[in-house]
SEKOL-890952 format. One record per residue (C-alpha): residue in one letter; x, y, z. Coordinates in steps of 0.25 Angstrom, whole numbers, plus 2048, in hexadecimal, padded with zeros to 3 digits. Layout:
N
<site r="A" u="X" v="Y" w="Z"/>
...
// end
This chain:
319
<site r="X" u="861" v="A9C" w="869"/>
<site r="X" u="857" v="AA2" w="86F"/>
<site r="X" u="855" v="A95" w="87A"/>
<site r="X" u="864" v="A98" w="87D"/>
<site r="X" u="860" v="AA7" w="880"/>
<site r="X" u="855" v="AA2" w="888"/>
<site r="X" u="85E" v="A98" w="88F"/>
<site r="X" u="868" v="AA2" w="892"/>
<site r="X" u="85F" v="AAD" w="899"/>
<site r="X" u="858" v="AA2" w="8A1"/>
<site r="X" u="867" v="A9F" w="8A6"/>
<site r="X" u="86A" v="AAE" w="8A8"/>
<site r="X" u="85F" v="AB0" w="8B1"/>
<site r="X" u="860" v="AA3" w="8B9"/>
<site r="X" u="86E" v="AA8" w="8BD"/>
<site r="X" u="868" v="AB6" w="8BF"/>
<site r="X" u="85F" v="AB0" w="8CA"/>
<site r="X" u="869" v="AA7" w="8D1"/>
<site r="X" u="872" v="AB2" w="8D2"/>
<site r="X" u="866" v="ABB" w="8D7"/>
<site r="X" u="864" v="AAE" w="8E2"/>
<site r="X" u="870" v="AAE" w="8E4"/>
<site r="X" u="872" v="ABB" w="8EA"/>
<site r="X" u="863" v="ABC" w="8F1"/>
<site r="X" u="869" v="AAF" w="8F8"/>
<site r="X" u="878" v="AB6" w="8FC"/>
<site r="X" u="870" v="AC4" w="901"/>
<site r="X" u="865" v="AB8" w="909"/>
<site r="X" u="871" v="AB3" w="90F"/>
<site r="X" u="87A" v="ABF" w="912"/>
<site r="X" u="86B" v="AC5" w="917"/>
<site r="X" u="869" v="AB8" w="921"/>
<site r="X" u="877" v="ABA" w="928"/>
<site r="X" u="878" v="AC9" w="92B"/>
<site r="X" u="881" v="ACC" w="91F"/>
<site r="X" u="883" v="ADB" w="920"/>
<site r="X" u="88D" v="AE4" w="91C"/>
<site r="X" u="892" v="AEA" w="928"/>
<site r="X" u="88D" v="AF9" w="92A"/>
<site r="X" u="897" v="B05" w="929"/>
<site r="X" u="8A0" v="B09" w="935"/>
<site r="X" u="89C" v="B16" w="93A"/>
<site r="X" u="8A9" v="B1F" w="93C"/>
<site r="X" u="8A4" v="B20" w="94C"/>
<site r="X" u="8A7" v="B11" w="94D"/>
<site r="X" u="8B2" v="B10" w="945"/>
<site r="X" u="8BA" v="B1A" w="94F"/>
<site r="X" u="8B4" v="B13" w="95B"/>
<site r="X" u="8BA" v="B06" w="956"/>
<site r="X" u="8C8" v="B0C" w="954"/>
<site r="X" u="8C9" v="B13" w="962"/>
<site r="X" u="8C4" v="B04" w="967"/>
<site r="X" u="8CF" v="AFE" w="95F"/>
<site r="X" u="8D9" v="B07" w="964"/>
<site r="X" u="8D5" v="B07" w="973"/>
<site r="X" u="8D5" v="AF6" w="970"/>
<site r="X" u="8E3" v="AF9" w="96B"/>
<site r="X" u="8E6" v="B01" w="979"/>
<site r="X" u="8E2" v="AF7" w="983"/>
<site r="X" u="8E1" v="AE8" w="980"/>
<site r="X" u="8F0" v="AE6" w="980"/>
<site r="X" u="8F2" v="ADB" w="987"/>
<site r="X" u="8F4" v="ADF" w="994"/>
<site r="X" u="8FF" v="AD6" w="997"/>
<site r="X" u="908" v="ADD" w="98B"/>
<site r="X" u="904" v="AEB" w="992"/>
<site r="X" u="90B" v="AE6" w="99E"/>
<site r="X" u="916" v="AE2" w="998"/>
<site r="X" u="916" v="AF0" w="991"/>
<site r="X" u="914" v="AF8" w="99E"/>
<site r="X" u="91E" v="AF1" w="9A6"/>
<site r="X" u="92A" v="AF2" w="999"/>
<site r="X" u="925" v="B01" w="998"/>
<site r="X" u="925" v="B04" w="9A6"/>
<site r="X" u="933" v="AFF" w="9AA"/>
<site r="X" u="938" v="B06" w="99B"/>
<site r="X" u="932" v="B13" w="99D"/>
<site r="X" u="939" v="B13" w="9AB"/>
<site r="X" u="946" v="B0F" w="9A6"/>
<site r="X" u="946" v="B19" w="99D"/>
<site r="X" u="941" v="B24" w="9A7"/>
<site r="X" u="94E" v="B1F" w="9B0"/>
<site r="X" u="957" v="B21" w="9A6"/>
<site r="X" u="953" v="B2B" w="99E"/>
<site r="X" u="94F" v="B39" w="9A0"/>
<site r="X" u="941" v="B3B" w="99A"/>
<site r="X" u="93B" v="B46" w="995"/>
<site r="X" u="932" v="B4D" w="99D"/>
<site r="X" u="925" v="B50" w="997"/>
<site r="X" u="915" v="B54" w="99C"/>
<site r="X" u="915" v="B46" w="9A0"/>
<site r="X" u="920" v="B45" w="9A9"/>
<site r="X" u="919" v="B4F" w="9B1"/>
<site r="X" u="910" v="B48" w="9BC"/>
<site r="X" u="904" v="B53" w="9BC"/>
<site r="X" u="902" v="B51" w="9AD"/>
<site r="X" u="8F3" v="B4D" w="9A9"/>
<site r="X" u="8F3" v="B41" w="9A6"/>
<site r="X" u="8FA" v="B3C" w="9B3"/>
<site r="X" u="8F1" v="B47" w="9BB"/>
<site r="X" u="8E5" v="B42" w="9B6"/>
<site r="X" u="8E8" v="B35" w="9B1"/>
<site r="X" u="8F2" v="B2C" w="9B7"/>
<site r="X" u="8F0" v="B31" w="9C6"/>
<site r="X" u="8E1" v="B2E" w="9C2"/>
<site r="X" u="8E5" v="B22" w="9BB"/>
<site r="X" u="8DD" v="B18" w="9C3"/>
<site r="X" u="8D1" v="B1F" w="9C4"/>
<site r="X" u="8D0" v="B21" w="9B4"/>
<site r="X" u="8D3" v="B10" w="9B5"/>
<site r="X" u="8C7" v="B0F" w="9C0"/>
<site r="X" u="8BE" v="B16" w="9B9"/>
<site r="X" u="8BF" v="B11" w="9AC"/>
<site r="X" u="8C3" v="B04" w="9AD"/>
<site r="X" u="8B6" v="B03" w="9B6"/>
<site r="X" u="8AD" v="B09" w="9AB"/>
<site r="X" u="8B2" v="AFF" w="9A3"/>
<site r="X" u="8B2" v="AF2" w="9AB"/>
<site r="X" u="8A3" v="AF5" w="9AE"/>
<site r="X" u="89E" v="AF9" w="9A1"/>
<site r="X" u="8A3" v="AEC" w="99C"/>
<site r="X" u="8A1" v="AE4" w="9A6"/>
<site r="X" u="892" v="AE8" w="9A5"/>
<site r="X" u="890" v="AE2" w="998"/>
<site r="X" u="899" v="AD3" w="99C"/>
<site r="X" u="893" v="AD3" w="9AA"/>
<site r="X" u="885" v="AD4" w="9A3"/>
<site r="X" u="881" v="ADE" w="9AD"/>
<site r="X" u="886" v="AD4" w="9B9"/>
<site r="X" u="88B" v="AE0" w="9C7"/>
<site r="X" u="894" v="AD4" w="9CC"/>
<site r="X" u="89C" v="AD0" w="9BF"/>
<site r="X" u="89C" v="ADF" w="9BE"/>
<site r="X" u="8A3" v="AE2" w="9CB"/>
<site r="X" u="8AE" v="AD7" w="9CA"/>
<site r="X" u="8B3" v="ADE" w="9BC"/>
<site r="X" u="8B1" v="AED" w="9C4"/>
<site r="X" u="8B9" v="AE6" w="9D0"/>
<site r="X" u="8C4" v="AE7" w="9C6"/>
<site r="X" u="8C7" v="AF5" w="9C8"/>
<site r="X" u="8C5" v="AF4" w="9D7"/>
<site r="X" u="8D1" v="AEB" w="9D8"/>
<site r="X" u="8D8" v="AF4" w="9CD"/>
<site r="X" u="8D6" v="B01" w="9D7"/>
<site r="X" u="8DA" v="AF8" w="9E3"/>
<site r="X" u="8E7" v="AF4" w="9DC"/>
<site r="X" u="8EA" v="B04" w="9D8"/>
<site r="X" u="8E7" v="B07" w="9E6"/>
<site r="X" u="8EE" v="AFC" w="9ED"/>
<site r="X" u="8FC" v="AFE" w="9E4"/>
<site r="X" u="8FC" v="B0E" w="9E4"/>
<site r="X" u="8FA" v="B0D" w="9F3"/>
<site r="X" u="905" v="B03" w="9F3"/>
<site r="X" u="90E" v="B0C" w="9EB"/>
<site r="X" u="90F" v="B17" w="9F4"/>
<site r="X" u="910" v="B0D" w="A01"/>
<site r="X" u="91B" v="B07" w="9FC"/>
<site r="X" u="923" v="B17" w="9F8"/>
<site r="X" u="91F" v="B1A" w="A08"/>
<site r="X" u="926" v="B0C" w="A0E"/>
<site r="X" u="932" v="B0C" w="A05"/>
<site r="X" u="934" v="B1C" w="A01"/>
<site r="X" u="93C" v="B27" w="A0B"/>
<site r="X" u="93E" v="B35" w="A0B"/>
<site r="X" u="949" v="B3D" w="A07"/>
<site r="X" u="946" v="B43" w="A14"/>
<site r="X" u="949" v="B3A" w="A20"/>
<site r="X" u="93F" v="B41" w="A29"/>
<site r="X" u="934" v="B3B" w="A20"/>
<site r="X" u="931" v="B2E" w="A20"/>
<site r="X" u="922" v="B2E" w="A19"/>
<site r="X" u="922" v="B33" w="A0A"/>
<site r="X" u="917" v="B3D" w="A10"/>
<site r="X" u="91E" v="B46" w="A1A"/>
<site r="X" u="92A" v="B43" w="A0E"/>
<site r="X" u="924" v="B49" w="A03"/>
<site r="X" u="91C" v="B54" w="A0B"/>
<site r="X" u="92B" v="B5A" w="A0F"/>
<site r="X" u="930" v="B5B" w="A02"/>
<site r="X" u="938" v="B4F" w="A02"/>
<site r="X" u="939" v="B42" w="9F9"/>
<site r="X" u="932" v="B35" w="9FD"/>
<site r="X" u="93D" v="B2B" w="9F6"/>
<site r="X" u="934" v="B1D" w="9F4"/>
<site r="X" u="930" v="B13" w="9EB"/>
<site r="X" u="924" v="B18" w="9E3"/>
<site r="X" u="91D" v="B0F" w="9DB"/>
<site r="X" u="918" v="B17" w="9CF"/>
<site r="X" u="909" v="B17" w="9D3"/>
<site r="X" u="908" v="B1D" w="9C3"/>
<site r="X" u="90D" v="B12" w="9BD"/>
<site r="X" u="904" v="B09" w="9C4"/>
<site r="X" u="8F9" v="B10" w="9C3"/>
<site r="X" u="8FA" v="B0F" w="9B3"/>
<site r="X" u="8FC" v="B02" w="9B1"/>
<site r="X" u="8F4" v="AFD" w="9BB"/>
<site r="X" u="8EA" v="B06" w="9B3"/>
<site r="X" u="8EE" v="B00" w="9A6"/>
<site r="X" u="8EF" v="AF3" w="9AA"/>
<site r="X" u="8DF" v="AF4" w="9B0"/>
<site r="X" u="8DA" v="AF9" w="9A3"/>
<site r="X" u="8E3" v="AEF" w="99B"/>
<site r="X" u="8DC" v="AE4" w="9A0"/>
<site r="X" u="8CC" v="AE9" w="9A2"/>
<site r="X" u="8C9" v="AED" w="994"/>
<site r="X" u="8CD" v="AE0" w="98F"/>
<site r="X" u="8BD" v="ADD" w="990"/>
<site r="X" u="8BC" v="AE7" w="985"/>
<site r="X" u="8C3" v="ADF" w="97C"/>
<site r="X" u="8B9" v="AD5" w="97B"/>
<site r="X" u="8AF" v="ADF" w="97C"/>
<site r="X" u="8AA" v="ADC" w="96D"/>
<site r="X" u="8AA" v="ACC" w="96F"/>
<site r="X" u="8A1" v="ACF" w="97B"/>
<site r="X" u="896" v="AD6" w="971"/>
<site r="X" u="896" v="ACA" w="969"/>
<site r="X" u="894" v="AC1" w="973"/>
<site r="X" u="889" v="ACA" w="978"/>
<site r="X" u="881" v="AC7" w="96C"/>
<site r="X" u="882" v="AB9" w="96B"/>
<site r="X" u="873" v="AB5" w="96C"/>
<site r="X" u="876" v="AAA" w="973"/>
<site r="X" u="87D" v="AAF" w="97F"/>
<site r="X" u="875" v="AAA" w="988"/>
<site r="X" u="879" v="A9F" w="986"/>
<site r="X" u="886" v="A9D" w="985"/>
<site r="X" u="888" v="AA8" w="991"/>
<site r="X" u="881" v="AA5" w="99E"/>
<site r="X" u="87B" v="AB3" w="99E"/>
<site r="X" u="86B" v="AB6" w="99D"/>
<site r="X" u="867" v="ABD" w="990"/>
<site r="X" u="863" v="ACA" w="99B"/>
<site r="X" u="872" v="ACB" w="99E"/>
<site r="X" u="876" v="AC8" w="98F"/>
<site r="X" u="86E" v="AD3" w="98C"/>
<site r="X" u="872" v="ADD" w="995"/>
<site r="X" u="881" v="ADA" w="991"/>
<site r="X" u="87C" v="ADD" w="982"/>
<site r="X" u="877" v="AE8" w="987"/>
<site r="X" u="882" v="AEE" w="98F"/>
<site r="X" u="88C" v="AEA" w="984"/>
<site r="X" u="885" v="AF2" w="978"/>
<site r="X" u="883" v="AFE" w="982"/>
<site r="X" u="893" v="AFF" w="98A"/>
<site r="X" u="89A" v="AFD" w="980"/>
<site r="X" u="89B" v="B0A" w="97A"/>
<site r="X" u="89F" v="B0D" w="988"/>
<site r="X" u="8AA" v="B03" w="98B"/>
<site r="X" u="8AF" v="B07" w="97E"/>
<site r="X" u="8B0" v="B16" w="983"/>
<site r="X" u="8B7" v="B11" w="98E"/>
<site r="X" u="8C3" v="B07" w="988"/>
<site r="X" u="8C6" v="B14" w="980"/>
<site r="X" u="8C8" v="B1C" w="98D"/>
<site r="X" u="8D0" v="B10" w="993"/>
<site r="X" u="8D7" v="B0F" w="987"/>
<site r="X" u="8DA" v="B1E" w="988"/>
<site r="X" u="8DF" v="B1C" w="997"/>
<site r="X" u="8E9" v="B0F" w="994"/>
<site r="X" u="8EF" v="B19" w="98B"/>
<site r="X" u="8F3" v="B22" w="995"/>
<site r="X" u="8F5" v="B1A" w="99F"/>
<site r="X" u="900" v="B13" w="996"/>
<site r="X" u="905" v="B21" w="991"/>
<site r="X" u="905" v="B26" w="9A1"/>
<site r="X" u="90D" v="B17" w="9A6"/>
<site r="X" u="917" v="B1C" w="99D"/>
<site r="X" u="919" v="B2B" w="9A0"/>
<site r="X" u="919" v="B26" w="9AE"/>
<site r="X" u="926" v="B1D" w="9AB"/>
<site r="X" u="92D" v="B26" w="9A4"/>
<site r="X" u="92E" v="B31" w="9AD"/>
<site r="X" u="934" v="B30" w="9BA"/>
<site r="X" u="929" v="B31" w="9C3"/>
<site r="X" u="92D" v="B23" w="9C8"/>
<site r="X" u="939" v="B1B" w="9C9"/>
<site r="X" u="93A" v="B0E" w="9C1"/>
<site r="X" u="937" v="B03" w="9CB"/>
<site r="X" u="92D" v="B0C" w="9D0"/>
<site r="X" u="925" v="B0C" w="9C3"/>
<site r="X" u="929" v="AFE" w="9C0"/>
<site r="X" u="923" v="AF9" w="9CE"/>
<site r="X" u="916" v="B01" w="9CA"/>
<site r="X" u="914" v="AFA" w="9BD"/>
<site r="X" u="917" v="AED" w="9C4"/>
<site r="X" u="90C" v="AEF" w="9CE"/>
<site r="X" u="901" v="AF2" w="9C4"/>
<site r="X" u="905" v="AE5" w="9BC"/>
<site r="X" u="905" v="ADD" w="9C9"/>
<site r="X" u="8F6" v="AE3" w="9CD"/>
<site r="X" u="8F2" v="AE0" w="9BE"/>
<site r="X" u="8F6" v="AD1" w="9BF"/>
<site r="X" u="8EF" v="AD1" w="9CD"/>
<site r="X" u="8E1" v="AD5" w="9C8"/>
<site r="X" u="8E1" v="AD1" w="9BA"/>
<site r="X" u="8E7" v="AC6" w="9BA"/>
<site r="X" u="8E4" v="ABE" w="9C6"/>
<site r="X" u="8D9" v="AC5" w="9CF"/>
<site r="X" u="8D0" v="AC8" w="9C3"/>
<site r="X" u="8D3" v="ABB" w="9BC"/>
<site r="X" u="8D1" v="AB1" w="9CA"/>
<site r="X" u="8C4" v="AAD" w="9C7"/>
<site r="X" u="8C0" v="AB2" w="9D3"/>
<site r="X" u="8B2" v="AAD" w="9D6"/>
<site r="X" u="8AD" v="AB7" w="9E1"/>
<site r="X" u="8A3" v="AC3" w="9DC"/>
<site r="X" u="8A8" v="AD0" w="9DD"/>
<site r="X" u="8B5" v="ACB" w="9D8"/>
<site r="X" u="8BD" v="AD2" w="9CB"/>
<site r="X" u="8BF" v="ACA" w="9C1"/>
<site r="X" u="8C6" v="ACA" w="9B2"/>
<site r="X" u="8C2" v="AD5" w="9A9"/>
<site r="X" u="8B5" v="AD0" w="99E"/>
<site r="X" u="8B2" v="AC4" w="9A8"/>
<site r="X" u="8A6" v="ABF" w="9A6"/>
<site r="X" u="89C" v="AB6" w="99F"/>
<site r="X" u="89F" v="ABB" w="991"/>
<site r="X" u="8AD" v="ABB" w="997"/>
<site r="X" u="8B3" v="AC7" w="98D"/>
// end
């Protein structure tokens, strides 16, 4: 008996100590890789990750399925504006705020922070490089050449075709400054002004939706190697990245903001009569028609030259 007893504790505390080795080797392991509970997310970042989320929501519809919906919605909300009487509201008056200060600013509040954004990011995939810089800025000096050129356009086009009510007028000037009607065909510069608005910020922050990939590949170790960049550039571009984030950030939420009412004010703009259908059609035609121009041929030629623009992201990291 008392060799069993003997026997049986020596066996206890032989399993005692492989269990004890056992987990010293597990904890050695977990230790050697970086196993680590993940840290608490603080109440800041958890509503910063739900506005991104929702401003991810707002604009990476595809582009092409937002035509679709602008073009249908357009021609609808005309219809029904035909043949229908619609009830007026705050918004079917012109001098309402968000037309004031808004839409008849429209392009400016694109410039200004569409351009923000274009150079913030391209700052960090440009690694710093003022020529790859300026083909992304040169993006928004086609876009303002566009605007220009068409709304220019819209009211030659009234001036040829149009007449007055009074035939002792035959410019829409001397017309409208005697109290008479200029009757003309004018292209609903609002309705252009919003999509090509919509369409321009549609297609640039697509960069930010690979904005998190671009940090990883920022840390890969090795990237100098599998990039033809030197490690000063690579470093610069780390740099950049961890410091103009928060910014861009600011600015997709403010971007996000302004699609938003750009969409709401496209479709106040349609259901009121402030222009006929074909009018308002053929000014949702021509923002389309500029969008394919620039998007989706001049941006994406592979056009050589320095000083050219090119595709949103494009680059050697290629977001």
């Amino acid at each position: 008996m008392p060799k069993t007893n003997a026997s049986a504790k020596t066996s206890a505390r032989r399993q005692e100590f492989n269990r004890s080795n056992a987990q010293q080797q597990k904890a050695s392991v977990r230790k050697s890789i970086g196993l680590k509970l993940p840290e608490p997310t603080h109440v800041g970042h958890f509503i910063v990750m739900v506005i991104m989320k929702i401003c991810r929501s707002i604009l990476f519809v595809d582009t092409g399925v937002k035509i679709g919906v602008y073009l249908i919605g357009v021609m609808i909300c005309s219809i029904i504006c035909d043949l229908f009487v619609v009830p007026r509201t705050y918004m079917s008056e012109k001098h309402n705020i968000f037309n004031k200060y808004f839409v008849k600013l429209g392009w400016a509040w694109t410039l200004t922070f569409v351009t923000a954004y274009i150079i913030l990011t391209s700052l960090v995939y440009c690694c710093n490089n003022v020529a790859k810089m300026c083909q992304h800025i040169l993006r928004v000096a086609v876009g303002t050449l566009l605007w220009y050129t068409c709304t220019s356009l819209f009211l030659h086009v009234e001036s040829i075709v149009g007449v007055c009510t009074a035939n002792s007028h035959d410019n829409k000037t001397a017309c409208m400054d005697a109290g008479k009607n200029w009757l003309g065909f004018d292209i609903s510069g609002h309705v252009f002004l919003e999509m090509h608005s919509l369409l321009t910020i549609s297609e640039e922050v697509k960069t930010f939706k690979y904005w998190t990939k671009l940090g990883k590949i920022l840390e890969d170790e090795n990237l100098s190697e599998r990039r033809p960049l030197s490690e000063e550039e690579i470093g610069q571009a780390r740099m950049n990245y961890r410091t103009l984030t928060p910014y861009i950030k600011a600015i997709i939420v403010v971007l996000a903001i302004m699609m938003v009412l750009f969409e709401v004010m496209l479709f106040f703009t349609t259901i009121y009569r402030f222009h006929t259908l074909p009018q308002k059609v053929s000014a949702s035609f021509v923002a389309v028609g500029c969008w394919f121009l620039s998007y989706q041929i001049l941006y994406k030629s592979g056009n050589p030259f320095p000083f050219m623009p090119i595709s949103p992201g494009k680059s050697l990291f290629d977001i």
